[in-house]
C-alpha positions in Angstrom: 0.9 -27.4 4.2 -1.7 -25.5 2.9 -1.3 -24.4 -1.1 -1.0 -20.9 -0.4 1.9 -21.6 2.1 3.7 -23.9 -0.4 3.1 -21.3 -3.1 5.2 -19.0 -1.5 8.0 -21.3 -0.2 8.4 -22.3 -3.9 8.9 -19.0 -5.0 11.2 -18.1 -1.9 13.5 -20.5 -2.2 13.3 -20.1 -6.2 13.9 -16.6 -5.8 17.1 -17.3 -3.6 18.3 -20.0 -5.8 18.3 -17.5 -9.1 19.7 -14.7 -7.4 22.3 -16.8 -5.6 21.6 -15.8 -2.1 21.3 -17.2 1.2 18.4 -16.8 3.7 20.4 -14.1 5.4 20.9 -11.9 2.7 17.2 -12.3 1.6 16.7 -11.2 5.2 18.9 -8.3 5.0 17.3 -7.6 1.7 13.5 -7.7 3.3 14.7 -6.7 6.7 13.0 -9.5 8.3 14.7 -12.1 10.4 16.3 -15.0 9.3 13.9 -17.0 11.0 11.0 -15.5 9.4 12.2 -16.2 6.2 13.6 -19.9 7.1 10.1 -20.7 8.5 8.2 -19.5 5.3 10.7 -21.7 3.4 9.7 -24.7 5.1 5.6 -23.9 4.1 4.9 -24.8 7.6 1.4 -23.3 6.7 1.5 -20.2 8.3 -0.4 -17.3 6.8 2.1 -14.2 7.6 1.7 -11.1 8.8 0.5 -7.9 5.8 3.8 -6.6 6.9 5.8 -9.9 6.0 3.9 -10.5 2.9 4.2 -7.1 1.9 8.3 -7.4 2.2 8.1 -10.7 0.0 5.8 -9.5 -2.4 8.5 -6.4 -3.3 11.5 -8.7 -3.2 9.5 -11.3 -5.2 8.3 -8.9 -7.6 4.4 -9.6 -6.9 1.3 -7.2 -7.2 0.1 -5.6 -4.0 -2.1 -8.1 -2.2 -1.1 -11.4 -3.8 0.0 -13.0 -0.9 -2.8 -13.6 1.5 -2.2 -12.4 5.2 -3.3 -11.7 8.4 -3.6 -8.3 10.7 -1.3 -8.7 13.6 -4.0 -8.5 16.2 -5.7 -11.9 14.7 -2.9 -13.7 16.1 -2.9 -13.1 19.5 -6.3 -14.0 19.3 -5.5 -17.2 17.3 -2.2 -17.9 18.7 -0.4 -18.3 14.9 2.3 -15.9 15.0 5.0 -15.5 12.9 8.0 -13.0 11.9 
């Protein structure tokens, strides 16, 4: 797990934890899948997508660009996709 990835499942799941929410409503709240948010959880050390780090920099409260990401086109190229 890289330290960026784990960096951000700590704060996910600390987010969740304060607000008293499960990974669906936190989905509902981002309006990204369950799974995308289940898999960024689990810091499986994938960088996401600007649109997906966008969505948890606004729920998390973060400046504009403090999660690193990826353009979507990268990972076809690379074969990491996520949510």
């Amino acid at each position: 797990m890289s330290e960026e990835s784990e960096r951000l499942a700590k704060a996910l799941i600390e987010f969740r934890e304060s607000e008293g929410i499960s990974p669906r409503e936190l989905a509902r709240r981002t309006e990204l899948s369950e799974a995308t948010i289940r898999s960024h959880e689990a810091g499986r050390g994938r960088t996401p997508t600007a649109f997906v780090a966008r969505r948890f920099e606004e729920a998390l409260g973060w400046e504009p660009g403090s999660i690193p990401s990826v353009e979507p086109e990268s990972l076809t190229e690379s074969g990491d996709v996520d949510g």
